[in-house]
Every structure is written in C-alpha cells, then in structure tokens.
C-alpha positions as CSV (number, residue, x, y, z in Angstrom):
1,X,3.0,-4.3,49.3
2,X,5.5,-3.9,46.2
3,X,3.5,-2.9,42.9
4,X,4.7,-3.4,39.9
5,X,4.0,-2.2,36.0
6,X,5.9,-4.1,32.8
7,X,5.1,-1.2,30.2
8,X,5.7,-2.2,26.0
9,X,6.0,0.8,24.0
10,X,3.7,0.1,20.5
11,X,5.2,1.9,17.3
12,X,2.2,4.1,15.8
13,X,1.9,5.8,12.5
14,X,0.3,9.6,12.2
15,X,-0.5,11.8,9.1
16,X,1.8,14.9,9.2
17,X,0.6,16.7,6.2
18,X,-2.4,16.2,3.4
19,X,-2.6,18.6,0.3
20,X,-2.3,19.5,-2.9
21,X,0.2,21.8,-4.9
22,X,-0.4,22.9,-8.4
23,X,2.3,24.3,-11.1
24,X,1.7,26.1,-14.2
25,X,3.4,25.1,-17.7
26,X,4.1,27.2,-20.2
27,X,5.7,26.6,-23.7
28,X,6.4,29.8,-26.3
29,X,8.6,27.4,-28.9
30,X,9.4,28.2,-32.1
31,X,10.1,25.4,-34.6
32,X,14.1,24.8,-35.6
33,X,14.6,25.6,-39.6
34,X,14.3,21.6,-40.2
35,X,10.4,21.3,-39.0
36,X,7.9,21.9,-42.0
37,X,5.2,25.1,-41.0
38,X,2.3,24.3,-39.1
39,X,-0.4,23.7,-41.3
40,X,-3.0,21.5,-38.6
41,X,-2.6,21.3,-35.3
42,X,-3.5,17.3,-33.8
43,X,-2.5,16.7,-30.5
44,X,-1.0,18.2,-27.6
45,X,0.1,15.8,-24.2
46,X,1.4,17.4,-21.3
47,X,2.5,14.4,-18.8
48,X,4.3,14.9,-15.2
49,X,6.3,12.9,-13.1
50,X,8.3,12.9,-10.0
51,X,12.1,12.1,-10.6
52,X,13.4,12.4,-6.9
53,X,12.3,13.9,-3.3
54,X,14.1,14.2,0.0
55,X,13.1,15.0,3.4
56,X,15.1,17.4,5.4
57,X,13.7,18.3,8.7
58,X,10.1,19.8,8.8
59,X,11.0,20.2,5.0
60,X,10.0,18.2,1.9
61,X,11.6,18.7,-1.1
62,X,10.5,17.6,-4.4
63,X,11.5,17.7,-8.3
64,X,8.6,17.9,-10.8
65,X,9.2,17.3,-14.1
66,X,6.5,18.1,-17.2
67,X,7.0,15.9,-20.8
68,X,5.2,18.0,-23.3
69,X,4.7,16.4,-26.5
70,X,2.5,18.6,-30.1
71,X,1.6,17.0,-32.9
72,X,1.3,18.5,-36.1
73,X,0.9,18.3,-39.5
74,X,2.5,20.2,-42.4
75,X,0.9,22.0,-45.4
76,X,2.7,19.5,-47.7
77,X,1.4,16.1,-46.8
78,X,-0.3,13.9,-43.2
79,X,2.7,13.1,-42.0
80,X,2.5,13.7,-38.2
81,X,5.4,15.7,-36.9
82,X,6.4,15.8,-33.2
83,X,7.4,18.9,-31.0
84,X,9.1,16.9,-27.8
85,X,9.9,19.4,-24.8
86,X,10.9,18.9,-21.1
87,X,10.8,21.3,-17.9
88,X,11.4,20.3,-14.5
89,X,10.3,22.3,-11.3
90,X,11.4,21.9,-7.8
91,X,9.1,22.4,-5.3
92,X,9.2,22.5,-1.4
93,X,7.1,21.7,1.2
94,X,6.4,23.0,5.1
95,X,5.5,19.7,6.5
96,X,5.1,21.8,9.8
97,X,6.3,18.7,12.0
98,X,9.7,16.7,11.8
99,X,10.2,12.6,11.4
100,X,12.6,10.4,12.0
101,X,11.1,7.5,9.4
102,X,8.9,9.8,7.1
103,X,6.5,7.4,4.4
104,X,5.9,10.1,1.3
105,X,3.5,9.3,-1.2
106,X,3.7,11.9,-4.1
107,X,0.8,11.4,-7.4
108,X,1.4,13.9,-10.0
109,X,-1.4,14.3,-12.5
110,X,-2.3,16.5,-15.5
111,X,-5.4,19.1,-14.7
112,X,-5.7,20.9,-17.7
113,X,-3.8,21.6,-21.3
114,X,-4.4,23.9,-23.8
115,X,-2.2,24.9,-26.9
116,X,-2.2,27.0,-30.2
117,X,-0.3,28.2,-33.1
118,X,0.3,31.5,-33.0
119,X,1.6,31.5,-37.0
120,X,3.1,28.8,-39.0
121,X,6.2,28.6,-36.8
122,X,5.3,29.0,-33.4
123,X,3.5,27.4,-31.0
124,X,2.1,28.3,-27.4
125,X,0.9,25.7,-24.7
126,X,-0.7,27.2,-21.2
127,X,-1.2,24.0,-18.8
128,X,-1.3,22.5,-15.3
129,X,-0.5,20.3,-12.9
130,X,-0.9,19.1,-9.7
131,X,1.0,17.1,-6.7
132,X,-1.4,15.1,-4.4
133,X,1.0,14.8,-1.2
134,X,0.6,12.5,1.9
135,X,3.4,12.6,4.5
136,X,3.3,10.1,7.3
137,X,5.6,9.7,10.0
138,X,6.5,7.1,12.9
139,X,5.3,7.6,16.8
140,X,5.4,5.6,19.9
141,X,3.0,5.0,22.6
142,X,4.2,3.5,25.6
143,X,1.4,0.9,27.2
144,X,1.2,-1.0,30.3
145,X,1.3,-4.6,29.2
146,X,1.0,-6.6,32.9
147,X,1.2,-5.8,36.6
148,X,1.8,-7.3,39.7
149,X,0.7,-6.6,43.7
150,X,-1.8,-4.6,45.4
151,X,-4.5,-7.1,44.2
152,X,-4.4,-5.7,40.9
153,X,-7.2,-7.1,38.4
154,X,-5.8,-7.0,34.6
155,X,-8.1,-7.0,31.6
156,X,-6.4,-7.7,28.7
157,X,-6.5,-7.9,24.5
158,X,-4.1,-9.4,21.9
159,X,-2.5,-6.6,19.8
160,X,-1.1,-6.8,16.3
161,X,1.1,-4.4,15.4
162,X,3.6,-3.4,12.6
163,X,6.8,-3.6,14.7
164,X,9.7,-3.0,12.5
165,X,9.6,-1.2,8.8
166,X,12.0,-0.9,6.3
167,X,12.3,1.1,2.9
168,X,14.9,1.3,0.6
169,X,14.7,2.6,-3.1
170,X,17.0,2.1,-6.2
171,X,16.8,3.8,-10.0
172,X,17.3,0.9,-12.7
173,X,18.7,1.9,-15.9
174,X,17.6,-0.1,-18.9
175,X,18.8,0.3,-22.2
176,X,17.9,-2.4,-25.1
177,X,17.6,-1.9,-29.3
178,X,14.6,-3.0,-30.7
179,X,14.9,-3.9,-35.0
180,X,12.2,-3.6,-36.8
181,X,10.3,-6.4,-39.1
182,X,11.3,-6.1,-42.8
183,X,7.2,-5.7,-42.6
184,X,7.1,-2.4,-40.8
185,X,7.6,0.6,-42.4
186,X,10.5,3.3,-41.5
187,X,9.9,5.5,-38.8
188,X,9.7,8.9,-39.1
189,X,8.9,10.7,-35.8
190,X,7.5,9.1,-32.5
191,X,4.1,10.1,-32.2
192,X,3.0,8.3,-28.3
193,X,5.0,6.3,-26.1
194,X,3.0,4.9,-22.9
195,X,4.6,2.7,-20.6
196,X,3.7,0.2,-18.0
197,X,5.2,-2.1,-15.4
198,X,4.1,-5.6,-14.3
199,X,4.1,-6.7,-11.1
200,X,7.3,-6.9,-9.4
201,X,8.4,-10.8,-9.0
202,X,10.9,-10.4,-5.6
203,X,13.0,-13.4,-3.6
204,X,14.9,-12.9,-0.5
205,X,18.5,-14.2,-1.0
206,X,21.0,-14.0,2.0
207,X,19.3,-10.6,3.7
208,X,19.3,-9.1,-0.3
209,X,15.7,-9.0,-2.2
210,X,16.0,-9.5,-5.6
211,X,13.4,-8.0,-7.7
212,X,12.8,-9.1,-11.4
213,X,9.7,-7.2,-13.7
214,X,9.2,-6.1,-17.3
215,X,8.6,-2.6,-18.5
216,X,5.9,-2.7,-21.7
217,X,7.1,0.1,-23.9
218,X,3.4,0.6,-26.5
219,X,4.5,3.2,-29.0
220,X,3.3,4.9,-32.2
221,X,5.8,6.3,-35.0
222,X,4.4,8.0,-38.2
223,X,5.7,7.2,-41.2
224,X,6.7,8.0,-44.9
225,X,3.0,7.2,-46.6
226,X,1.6,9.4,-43.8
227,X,-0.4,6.4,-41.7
228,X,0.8,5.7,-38.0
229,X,2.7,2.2,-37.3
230,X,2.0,0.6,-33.5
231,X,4.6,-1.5,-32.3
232,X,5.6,-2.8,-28.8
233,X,8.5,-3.6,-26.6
234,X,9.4,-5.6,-23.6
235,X,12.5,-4.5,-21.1
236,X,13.1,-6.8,-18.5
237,X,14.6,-5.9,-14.9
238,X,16.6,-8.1,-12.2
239,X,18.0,-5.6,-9.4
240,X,19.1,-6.8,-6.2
241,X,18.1,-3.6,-3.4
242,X,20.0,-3.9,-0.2
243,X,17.8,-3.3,2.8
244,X,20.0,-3.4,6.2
245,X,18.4,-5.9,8.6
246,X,16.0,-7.3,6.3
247,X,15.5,-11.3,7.2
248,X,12.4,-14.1,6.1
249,X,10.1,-12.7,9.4
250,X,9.4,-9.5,7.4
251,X,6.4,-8.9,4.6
252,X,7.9,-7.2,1.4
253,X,6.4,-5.5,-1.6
254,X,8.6,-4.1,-4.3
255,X,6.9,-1.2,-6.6
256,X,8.6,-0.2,-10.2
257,X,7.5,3.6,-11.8
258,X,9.1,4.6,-14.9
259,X,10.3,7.7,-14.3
260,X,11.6,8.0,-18.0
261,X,11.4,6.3,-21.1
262,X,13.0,7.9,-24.8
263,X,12.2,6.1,-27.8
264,X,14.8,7.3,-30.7
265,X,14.3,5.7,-34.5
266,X,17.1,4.9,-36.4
267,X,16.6,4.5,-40.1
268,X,18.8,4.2,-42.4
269,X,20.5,1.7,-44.8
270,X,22.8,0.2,-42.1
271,X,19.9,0.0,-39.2
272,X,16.7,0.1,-38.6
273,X,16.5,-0.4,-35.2
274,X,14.2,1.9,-32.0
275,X,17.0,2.7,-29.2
276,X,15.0,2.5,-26.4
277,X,16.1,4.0,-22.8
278,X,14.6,3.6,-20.0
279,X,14.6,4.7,-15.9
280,X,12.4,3.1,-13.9
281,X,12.6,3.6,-9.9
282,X,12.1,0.4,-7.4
283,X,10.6,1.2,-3.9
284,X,10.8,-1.4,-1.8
285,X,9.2,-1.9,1.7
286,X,9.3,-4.3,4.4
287,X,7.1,-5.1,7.6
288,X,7.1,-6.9,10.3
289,X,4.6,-8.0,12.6
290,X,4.4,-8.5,15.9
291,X,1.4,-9.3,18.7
292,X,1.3,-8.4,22.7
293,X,-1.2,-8.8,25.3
294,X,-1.8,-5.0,26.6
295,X,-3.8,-3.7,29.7
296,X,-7.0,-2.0,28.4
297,X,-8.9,-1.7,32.0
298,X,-7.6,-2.5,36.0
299,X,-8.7,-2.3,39.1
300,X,-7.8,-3.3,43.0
301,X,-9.7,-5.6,44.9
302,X,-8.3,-3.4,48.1
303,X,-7.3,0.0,47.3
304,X,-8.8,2.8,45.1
305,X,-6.7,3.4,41.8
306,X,-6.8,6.0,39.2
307,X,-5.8,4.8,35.3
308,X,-4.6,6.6,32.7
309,X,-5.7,5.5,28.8
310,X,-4.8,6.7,25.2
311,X,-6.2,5.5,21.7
312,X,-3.5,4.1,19.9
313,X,-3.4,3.1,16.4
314,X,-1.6,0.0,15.7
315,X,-0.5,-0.3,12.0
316,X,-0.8,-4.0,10.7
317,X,1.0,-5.3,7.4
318,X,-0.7,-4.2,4.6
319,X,-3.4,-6.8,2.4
320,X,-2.6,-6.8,-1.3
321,X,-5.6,-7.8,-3.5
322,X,-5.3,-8.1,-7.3
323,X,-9.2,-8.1,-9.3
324,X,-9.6,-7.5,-12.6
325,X,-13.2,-6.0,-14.5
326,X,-14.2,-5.0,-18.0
327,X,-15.6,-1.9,-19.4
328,X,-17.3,-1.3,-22.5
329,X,-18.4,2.2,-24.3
330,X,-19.4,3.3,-27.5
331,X,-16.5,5.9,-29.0
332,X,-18.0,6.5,-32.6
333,X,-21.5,6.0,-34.6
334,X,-22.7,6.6,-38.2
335,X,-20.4,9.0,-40.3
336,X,-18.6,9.7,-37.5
337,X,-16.7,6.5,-37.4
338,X,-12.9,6.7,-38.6
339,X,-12.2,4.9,-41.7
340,X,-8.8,3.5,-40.4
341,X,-8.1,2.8,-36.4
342,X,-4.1,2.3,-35.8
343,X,-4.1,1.7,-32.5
344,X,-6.2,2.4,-29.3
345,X,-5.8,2.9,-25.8
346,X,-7.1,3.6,-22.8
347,X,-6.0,5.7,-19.9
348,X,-7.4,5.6,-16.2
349,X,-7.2,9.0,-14.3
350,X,-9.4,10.7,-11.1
351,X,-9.6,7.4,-9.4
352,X,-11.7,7.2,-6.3
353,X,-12.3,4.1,-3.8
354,X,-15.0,4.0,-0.6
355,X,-16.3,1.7,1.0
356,X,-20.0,0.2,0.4
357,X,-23.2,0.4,3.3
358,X,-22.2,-3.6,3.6
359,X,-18.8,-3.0,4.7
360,X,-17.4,-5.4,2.7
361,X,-17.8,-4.0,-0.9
362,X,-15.1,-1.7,-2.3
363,X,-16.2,0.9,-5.0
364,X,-14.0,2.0,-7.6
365,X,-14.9,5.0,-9.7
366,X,-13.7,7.6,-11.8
367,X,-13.0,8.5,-16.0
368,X,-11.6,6.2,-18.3
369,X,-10.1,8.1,-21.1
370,X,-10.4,6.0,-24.2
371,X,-8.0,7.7,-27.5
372,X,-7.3,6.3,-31.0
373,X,-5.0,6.7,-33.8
374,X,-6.9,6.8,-36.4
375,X,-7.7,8.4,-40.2
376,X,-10.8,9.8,-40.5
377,X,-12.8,9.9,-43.9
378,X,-11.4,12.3,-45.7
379,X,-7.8,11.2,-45.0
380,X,-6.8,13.2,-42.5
381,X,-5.0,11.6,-39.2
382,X,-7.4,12.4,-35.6
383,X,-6.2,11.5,-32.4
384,X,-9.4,12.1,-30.2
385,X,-10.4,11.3,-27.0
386,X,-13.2,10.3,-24.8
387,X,-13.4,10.5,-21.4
388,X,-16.4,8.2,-19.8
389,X,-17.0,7.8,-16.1
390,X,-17.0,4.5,-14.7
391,X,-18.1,3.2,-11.3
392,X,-17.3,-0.8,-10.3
393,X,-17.7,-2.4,-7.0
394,X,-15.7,-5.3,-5.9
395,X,-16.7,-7.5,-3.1
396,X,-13.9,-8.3,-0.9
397,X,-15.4,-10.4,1.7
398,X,-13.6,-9.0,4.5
399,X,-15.0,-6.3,6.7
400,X,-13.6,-3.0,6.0
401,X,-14.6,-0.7,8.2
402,X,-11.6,1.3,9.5
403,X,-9.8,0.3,7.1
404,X,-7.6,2.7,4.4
405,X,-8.1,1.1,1.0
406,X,-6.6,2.5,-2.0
407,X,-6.3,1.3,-5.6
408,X,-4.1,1.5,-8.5
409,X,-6.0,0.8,-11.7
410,X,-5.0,0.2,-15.2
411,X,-6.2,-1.0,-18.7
412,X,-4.2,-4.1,-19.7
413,X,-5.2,-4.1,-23.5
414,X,-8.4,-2.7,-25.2
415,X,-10.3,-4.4,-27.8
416,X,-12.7,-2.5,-30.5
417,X,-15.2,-3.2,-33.2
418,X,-17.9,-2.1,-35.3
419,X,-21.4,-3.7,-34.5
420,X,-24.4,-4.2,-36.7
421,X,-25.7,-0.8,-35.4
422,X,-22.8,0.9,-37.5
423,X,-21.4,1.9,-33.9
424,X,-17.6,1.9,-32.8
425,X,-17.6,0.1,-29.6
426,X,-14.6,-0.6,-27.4
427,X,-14.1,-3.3,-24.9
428,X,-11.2,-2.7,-22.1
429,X,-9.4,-5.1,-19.8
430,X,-9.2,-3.7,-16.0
431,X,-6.9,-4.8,-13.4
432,X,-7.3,-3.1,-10.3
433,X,-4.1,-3.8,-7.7
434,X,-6.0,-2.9,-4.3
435,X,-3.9,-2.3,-1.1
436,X,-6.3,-2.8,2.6
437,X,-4.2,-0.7,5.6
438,X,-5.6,-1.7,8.9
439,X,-4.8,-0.7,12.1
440,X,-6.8,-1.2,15.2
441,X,-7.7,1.8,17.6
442,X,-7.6,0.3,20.8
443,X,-8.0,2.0,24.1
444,X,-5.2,1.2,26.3
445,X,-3.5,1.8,30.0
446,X,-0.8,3.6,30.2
447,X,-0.7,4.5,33.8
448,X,-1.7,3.0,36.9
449,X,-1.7,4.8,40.0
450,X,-2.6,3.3,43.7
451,X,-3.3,4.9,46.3
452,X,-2.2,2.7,49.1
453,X,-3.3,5.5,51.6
454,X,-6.4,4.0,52.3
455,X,-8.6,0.8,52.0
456,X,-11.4,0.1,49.8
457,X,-15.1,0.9,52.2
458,X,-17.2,-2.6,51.6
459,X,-20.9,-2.6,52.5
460,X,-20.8,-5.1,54.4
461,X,-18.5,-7.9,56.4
462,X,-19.4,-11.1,54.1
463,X,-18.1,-13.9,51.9
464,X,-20.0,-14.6,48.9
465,X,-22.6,-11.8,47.4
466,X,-25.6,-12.9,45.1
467,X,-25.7,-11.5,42.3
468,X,-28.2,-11.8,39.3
469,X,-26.7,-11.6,35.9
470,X,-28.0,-11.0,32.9
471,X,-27.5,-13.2,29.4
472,X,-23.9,-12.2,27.6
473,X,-23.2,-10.1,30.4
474,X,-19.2,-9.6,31.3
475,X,-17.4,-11.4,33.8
476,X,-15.1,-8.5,34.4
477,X,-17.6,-6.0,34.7
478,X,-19.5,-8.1,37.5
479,X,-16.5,-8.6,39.3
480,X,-15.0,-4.9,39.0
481,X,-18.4,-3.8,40.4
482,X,-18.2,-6.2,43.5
483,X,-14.7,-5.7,43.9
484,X,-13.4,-9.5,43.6
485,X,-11.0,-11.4,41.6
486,X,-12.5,-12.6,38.1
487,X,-10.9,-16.2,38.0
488,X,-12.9,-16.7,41.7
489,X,-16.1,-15.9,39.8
490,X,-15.6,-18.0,37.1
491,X,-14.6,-20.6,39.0
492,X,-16.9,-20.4,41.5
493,X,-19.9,-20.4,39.2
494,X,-18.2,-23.0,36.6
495,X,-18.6,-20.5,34.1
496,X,-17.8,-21.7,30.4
497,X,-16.2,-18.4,29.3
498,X,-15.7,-14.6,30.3
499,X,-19.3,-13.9,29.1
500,X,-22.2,-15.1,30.6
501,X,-24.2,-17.4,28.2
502,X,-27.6,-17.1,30.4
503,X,-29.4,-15.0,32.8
504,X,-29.4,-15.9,36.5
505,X,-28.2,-16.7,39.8
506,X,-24.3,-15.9,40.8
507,X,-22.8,-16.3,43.4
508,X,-19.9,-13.8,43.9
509,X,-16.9,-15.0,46.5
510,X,-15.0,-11.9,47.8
511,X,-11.5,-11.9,47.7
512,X,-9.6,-9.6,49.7
C-alpha cells in the first residue's frame, strides 16, 4: 500500500545576536576668539543616535553619531552661551551567523557625562554611550501537514503564522522657516532642542504606502535681557515608500526617528525667522498572515511507525496597543524653589516591561527625568534635573504569557505648580505605545516513517473492546492506545466532541 506525506514548510524567526556595545566620548575644545570666557559652567548634554547600518554577511555595520551640547555663562552678564559639537563613530559587529532577511533593532542611549573647564577658554567633556543590539533572522521548518495510506491516524492543530514580511526604509528631508511673534524676543543662541514624532498616519495606494506624520520641534533660545524664550514648531511629512509586492492582505506599521534636527536663529533687521532642518528616517514593515492545519501526532492502525517532531516558533503579526498614564513628583520645596520656570520637560530613559503573576498585566518601569529652565533667586539661570523612578502597570486583558512585549514611552506635555505647602510639584502626561509579539511553540511532525515489514501483534482476535474512560479524557489518546480509527470511536459511542465530557462505558470498534 502507497503512503503518502504533503509536507508545508512554516517560516520561523530566531535571535542571532543580543548585546551591548559602549563608546567613549571625549571633547578637549577650545572656544573660537568670538565666545566670551567661561565664567559658570550650566549644562552639559551629550545625546546619540544612529544615522545608518547595513548588514553584510555575518557582519553588522553601524554608524554612531554623539551631539554634544555646553552651556555657559560669561563673566559679563546671564546670557547662556552654547558650545554645539558633533562626532560620529562606526562600529561593527560579528553577528557570528549569516541571514538572508536580517530584522536589526539598534537603541542608543547616554550612560554617563561629565565635563569641566579647564581655564576660561577651554573646556573638557569625558562621556559614554552605549548600543543595545538585537539581530534576528528568518528560518524555515519544514512540517508534515496531511498523509494518506497505511491506515495512517492524523492529529491535527490550526497554525497561524507570519508568512510573508516586508521592510523598506526611506530618510525624509524637511526643511521649513519658522518667524517669530513681534512678542518674542531676538534669539541669541539655542540653548535645547528636543524633538518628537506623532504616530505615523499610512494608506495603501496602488501597492505604494503613503505615510503622513508631524515632527514637534520644542526649543529654547536665550536671549538679549539674559532670560530663556520657549517656543515650538510643527513639520509635517507625506512620503510615499515603495515596498515591492506589498498588496491590502498584508498588516503595515510605519515608524518615523529623527535622526537630525538643526535649529539656526536669524535676527536681524530684514528677518527674524528659526531655519529649521530636519532628517527624520521612516521604517516601514509589512506582514502577512497565514494559517494551516499541521500534523502534531500519528499513528497506524496496522503497522508500527516511528515520528520525527521539532518545536517550531511561528511568528504572528504583531498587536499594537496605545495607553496613556500620569505621573506626578515634587521637583522643588521651600527656598529651593526657582523664582522664574521657562519651560519644563520631561524625559523617559532605562525603560523596562514584564509581565505581571496574572498574566495579563504589563508593568512598565524605569526613571523619568524631569529638567527646567529656570532662574533661581539670586538671578542666576539653573537648568537642573531630577531623575525619579516610576513603576505603572497596565492591564491588557489578553493573556500574555509567551509573549515578547516591549514599550516605547514618552511624556506628551508636563504641567507644574506651586501648592499651598510652598512645594514645586509637576504633573506629566504619559503615553506608552506598547507592541505584543506572539508566536506559538508548537510541537510538530516532520517525519513519518512506516515500517511496512511487519504487522501490528493485537491481543486478541475481536471486534469491539470495552473500554472505561474517564471525564475530559482524549478521544485520540483512547484510540491510539487501542489501535483503531478515532472517527469509529466517536461515532460509535455518539460522542459530542474529541473530549470525553463524562466518565464511563466505551465501546471501542477495531478497525483494521
């Protein structure tokens, strides 16, 4: 007798390399002939991002590159100056294995800063960074998904699994002017720029997605009269990315980073405008789902068979959950309260997620750096910070065990005020954009061998076989143990379902 196997082979996803790589920064500058002498050092910001990678082989290949930003006043007045300075690293990897389809997720963030002036026109910053990298790549598992002859029995499941994904990236270049009010003062030097981007609005139009966002520039100049002047700006986005094969059966998300931002004041009696340029980098990726029946146990009714299984992981489109939470702290009390606050902000970093006992509760924790602009009592212009710890859990009401879940916080807008108790409290708005990766381990067949040879030894020479079964018992292990067709057992007994829902009497028909 002919037998038969109809194998599907499942795409999986594995984890080719986890780590972290640091990189010192160092800064010996000495100020150009048109900076005043350092009189008070104020701030120092030392802020890293990724501009481009690339894969080549068993190789990753990355370029780092570090803003540095010192603030300073002169012995002459407040007036906050601003020491800008860029250096850019490139980096490399041993991944150790090679992909076709490599997914690489690269986090930059700042460990540690410290800076100094050596005398009045010199400064020296010692810092450091690090690169959280995860590199995934694509496998296959081949499975058997049916079989025919030899009185094969089949026991099968439904599998989802991410059949098909695409990724395409594309670097947006935005430049806008932004006038100021006859209101605001004339700018002097920028003193913070922070940016964020809103959710990515994206449309699929004739096998092109179109994505459309805005990047919110906050910024702070200093000025003539030696205060600090907020003032923010809005550039919008509408890209069309081109992603080969891309149709309405596939799940997109579209991401936007700004890899650069350079805010430049012009002042003078022709303009006063902020030229305002921009890079912000789109990653795009698409998924598409797909489900199959696959073999996860068989046996012969006639002749001894030996399976062979695997574990495989099948990836399932990722679940995108946006929540949003508030956190309040106290920043300042008493005499230590600033008598002017300019601006304030808040900025999350060390981010952590698990998962809670109840399996359905994701915890979010980590610091939430709170800073000010500010002029403290005896006229002098502070830029502190605060860093507070925060821990907020989120009930998702989905189980989420075995699942990946990650989240991207960050503070929308902060709010402050000065209670009864003469304290400085601040109140922040938290959005938390949480991302739930499933995939299913499932043991599966891949193999089935028969050995024709020979002919199952029965017990006995009989039809039917009594058997007593117990409550929520399985059908297929009753009839895998007796050697007989499933569907005669159900049928036979006028079972309701593949699980027994009481204990008793069966009557088992052998099929042969």
């Amino acid at each position: 007798m002919e037998f038969k196997t109809t194998m599907e082979t499942i795409p999986t996803s594995e984890v080719i390399y986890s780590g972290v790589q640091e990189q010192s920064v160092e800064l010996d500058y000495i100020l150009p002939d048109y900076y005043p002498d350092i009189f008070r050092l104020v701030r120092c910001e030392l802020s890293p991002v990724i501009t481009g990678y690339s894969v080549i082989g068993d190789k990753l290949s990355y370029e780092l590159r570090c803003g540095i930003r010192i603030l300073y006043c002169g012995e002459d007045g407040n007036i906050l100056q601003s020491v800008e300075q860029r250096q850019s690293f490139s980096k490399t990897v041993e991944l150790g294995k090679m992909s076709d389809s490599p997914n690489v997720m690269l986090i930059p963030k700042t460990d540690h800063v410290n800076f100094r002036a050596v005398n009045k026109r010199r400064l020296d910053m010692r810092g450091a960074v690090s690169v959280r990298i995860c590199v995934s790549g694509e496998t296959s598992q081949d499975a058997v998904s049916d079989a025919v002859g030899m009185n094969i029995q089949l026991k099968k499941t439904p599998v989802k699994y991410a059949s098909k994904k695409l990724n395409a990236e594309k670097t947006v270049q935005i430049s806008e002017d932004m006038e100021l009010s006859p209101t605001q003062p004339d700018a002097v030097n920028i003193v913070s720029v922070r940016c964020s981007a809103s959710e990515c609005e994206k449309k699929l139009i004739s096998g092109k997605l179109l994505a459309k966002g805005d990047i919110a520039v906050h910024l702070l100049y200093s000025c003539e009269n030696g205060g600090i002047e907020p003032m923010e700006l809005s550039l919008s986005y509408s890209q069309i990315v081109d992603i080969d094969g891309l149709d309405d059966s596939f799940d997109c998300s579209v991401s936007a980073e700004v890899v650069n931002c350079e805010i430049t004041p012009v002042c003078n009696e022709d303009e006063r405008v902020m030229k305002c340029e921009a890079e912000v980098r789109l990653t795009c990726k698409a998924l598409k789902n797909a489900s199959v029946m696959l073999v996860t146990d068989a046996f012969s009714t006639i002749y001894p068979c030996e399976l062979t299984t695997a574990e495989i992981s099948a990836e399932q489109a990722p679940e995108r959950i946006r929540e949003e939470f508030h956190h309040t702290a106290v920043l300042a009390d008493g005499e230590n309260i600033p008598q002017t606050v300019y601006s304030m902000w808040v900025t999350p970093k060390n981010i952590n997620t698990r998962i809670d006992d109840d399996g359905k509760t994701l915890i979010i924790s980590g610091m939430l750096t709170y800073s000010m602009a500010a002029k403290d009592d005896s006229g002098t212009i502070v830029i502190p910070d605060k860093d507070i710890a925060f821990e907020q859990g989120i009930y998702l009401d989905r189980e989420l065990e075995g699942s990946t879940v990650s989240a991207e916080i960050n503070a929308e807008g902060v709010s402050y005020n000065i209670t009864g108790n003469n304290e400085l409290t601040a109140r922040s708005d938290i959005s938390a954009n949480i991302t739930i990766l499933s995939a299913d381990k499932i043991k599966v067949v891949t193999d089935i061998a028969i050995d024709d040879s020979e002919r199952k030894q029965r017990d006995g020479d009989y039809a039917i076989k009594l058997y007593f079964g117990v409550e929520n018992e399985d059908v297929w292990d009753i009839a895998k143990r007796c050697n007989t067709d499933v569907s005669a057992v159900i049928e036979e007994n006028e079972l309701a379902g593949e699980r027994l829902e009481s204990g008793g009497m069966l009557l088992i028909p052998i099929v042969s």
